[in-house]
N, C-alpha and C positions, 0 to 999 in steps of 0.2 A: 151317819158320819163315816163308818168305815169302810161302806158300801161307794163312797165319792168320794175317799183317798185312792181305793182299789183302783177305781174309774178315771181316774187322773192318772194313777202309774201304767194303767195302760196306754191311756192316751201317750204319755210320755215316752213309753217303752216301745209305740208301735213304729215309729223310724227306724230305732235302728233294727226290729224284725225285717221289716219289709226291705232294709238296706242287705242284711244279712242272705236275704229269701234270692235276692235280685246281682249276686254277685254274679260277674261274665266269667263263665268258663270257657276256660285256653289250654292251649299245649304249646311248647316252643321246642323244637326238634333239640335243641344244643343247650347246654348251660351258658353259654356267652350271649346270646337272644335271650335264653329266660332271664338272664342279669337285664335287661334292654327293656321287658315287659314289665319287670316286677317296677323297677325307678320309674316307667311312663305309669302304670297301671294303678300301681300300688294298692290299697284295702279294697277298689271296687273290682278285684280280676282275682279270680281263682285257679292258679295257672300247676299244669303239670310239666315237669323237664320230663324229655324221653330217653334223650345220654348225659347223665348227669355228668358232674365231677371227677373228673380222670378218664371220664368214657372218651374213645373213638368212634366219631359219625360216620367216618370211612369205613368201618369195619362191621357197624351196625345189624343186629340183627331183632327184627321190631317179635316182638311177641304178642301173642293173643290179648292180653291184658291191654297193652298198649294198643290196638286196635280198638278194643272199647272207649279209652279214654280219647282216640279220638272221635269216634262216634257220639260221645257225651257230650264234646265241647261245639259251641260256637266260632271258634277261631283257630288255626292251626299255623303259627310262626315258623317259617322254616326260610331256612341262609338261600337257598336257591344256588345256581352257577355248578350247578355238577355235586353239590357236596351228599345231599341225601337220595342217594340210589335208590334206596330203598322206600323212598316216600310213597310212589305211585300204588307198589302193591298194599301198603296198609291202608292207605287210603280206601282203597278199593272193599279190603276188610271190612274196614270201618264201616261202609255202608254209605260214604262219601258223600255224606251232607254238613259237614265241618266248609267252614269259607279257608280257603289256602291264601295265606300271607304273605304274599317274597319278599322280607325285609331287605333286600338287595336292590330293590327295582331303582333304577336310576342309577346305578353304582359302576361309576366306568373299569369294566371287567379287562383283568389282564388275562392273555391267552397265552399258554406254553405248548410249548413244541412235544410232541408226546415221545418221539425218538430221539430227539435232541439233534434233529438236522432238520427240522422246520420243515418235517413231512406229518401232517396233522394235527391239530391244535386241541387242547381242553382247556376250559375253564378254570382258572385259579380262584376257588372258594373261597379262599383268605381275606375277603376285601376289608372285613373288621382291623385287621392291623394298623390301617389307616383311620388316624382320630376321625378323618374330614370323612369318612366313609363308612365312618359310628356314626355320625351324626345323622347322616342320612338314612340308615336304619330307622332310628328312631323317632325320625319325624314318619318313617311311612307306620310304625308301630302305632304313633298317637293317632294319624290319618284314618289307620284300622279303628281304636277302637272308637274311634269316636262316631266312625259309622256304626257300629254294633251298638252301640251304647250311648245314643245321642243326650240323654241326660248327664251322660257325665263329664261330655264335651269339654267344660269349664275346667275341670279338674285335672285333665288329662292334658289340656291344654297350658294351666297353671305348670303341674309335676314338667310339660316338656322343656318348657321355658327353661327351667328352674337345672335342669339336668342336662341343656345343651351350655349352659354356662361354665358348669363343669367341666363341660370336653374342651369347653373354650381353655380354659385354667390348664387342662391336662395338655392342650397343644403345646400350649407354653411352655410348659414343663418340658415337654419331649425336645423339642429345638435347642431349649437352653442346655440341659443337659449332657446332647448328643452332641452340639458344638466343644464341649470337650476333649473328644475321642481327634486324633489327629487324621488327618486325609489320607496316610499311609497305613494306618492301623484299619481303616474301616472295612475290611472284610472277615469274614469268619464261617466258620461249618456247623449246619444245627443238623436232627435226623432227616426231615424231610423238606421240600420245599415250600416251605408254612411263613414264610416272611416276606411273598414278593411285593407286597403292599405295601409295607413297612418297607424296606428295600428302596422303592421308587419313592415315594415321600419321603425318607429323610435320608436319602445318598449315603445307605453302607451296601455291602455285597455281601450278599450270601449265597453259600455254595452246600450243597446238600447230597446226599447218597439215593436217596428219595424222590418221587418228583411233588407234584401236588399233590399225592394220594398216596396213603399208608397200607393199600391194599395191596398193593408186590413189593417184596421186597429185593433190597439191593443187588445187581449182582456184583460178584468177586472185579470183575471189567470194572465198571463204575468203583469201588473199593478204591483198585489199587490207581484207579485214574486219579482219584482225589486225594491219594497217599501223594503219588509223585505232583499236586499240583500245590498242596501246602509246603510241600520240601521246598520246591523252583520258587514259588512267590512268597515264602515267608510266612503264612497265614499265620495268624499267633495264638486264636483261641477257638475252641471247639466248645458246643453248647448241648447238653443233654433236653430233651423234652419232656415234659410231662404224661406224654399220651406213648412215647415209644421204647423200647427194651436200650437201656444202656447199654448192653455189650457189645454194639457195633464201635457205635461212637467211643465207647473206651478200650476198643483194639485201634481206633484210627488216631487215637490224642497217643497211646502208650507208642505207634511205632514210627511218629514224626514230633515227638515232643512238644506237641504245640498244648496249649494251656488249658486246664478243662475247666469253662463259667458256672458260674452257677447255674442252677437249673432255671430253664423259661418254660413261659405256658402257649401256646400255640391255637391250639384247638378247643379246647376244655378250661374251665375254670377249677383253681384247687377247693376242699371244702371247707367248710366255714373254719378250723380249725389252720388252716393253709396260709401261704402268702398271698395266696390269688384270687378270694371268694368272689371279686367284685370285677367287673371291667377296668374301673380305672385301677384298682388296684395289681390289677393282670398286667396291664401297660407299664404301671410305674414298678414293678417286680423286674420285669423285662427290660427296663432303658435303665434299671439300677445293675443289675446283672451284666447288660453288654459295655456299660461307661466302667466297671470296675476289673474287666477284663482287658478293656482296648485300650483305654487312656494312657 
């Protein structure tokens, strides 16, 4: 008799080993992607962030360990458009049999002027600011893994449904709220230029010290151009980030008076203990933040 209860709990118990045995391992270069894998992925994806929580992509620097863990994985999520510089050589590390992911693909890419006189263009990374531009992410996230993991198709497929609904919800959110803010107030100064996505989708302006990339910093030129352009236009509030040194931005709010918002998240997500652990919750921190400054 206790020899065929034995025999039964294994039989019972052998799904979820073999579910266990059979998890996809992942990396997502960013915590804003791994927020993206974890909602499509969920229990059957065993996923590593590489710049977690507060980290800068831009500034990254991949280490040995992290070369293994891409080596280890099946899949490797990464924003694509210029953000991770650093991709090619770990990859290479790695031993480069990981599948590379561009949750970007399809994503109509804005390009900025790298001098600011439209002599040479880069990529703007940031296409996540835009909800309609999450969304596309994460259908190419499900697309991946369901090639990698064609059994779990169903599931992945369920979680996406389930999770572009959401963004539906959060759209709404975003318009409703931002239609608040008046047509005259919609501009503002954050550290770098981390909002052109958001900017073109829902019609405020943003003006930055920074350009797309936190890898040079400002100079004194650029400083005092954007001193004297808040004085001449009024600009009324100034936004710190989460990924860069406030003491620019709060020499530029102390010597034109203009307003300083609460903090936004841009790049990085805050950690679980934060206002921003989640994508939507990143967004809804951010349109809470610019409607209580601008309105």
């Amino acid at each position: 008799m206790i020899r065929k209860i034995m025999l039964a709990l294994l039989i019972l118990l052998s799904p979820l080993t073999a579910s266990a045995q059979t998890k996809l391992d992942a990396v997502a270069s960013i915590s804003i992607i791994g927020d993206f894998v974890n909602q499509i992925g969920g229990d059957r994806v065993n996923l590593t962030v590489l710049v977690g929580p507060g980290g800068d992509a831009h500034i990254f620097q991949p280490t040995p360990a992290d070369a293994r863990r891409v080596g280890q994985s099946k899949l490797v999520f990464i924003n694509g458009l210029g953000l991770e510089g650093w991709l090619p050589r770990l990859v290479k590390s790695s031993g480069g049999r990981a599948t590379i992911v561009t949750v970007s693909h399809n994503v109509p890419a804005i390009k900025e002027s790298i001098d600011g006189h439209g002599h040479g263009h880069n990529l703007d990374p940031h296409a996540w600011q835009d909800v309609a531009n999450a969304q596309l992410y994460v259908k190419n996230i499900g697309a991946a893994l369901s090639a990698a993991d064609p059994d779990g198709a169903p599931y992945y497929a369920e979680r996406l449904r389930s999770y572009l609904a959401e963004l539906d919800r959060l759209e709404a959110e975003m318009r409703l709220g931002l239609a608040q803010i008046p047509t005259a107030r919609r501009r503002m100064i954050t550290s770098h230029d981390a909002f052109g996505y958001f900017a073109k989708a829902y019609g405020l302006r943003f003006i930055a010290p920074q350009g797309v990339s936190t890898e040079a910093e400002a100079s004194s030129r650029d400083v005092a151009r954007i001193i004297r352009q808040i004085r001449a236009e009024g600009i009324p509030a100034v936004f710190l980030e989460n990924i860069s040194d406030p003491r620019l931005m709060m020499q530029i709010a102390h010597e034109t008076g203009a307003r300083i918002g609460a903090r936004v998240f841009s790049d990085s997500l805050s950690d679980s203990s934060g206002p921003a652990p989640t994508y939507l919750e990143m967004m809804r921190n951010n349109l809470g933040a610019f409607v209580e400054a601008l309105r």
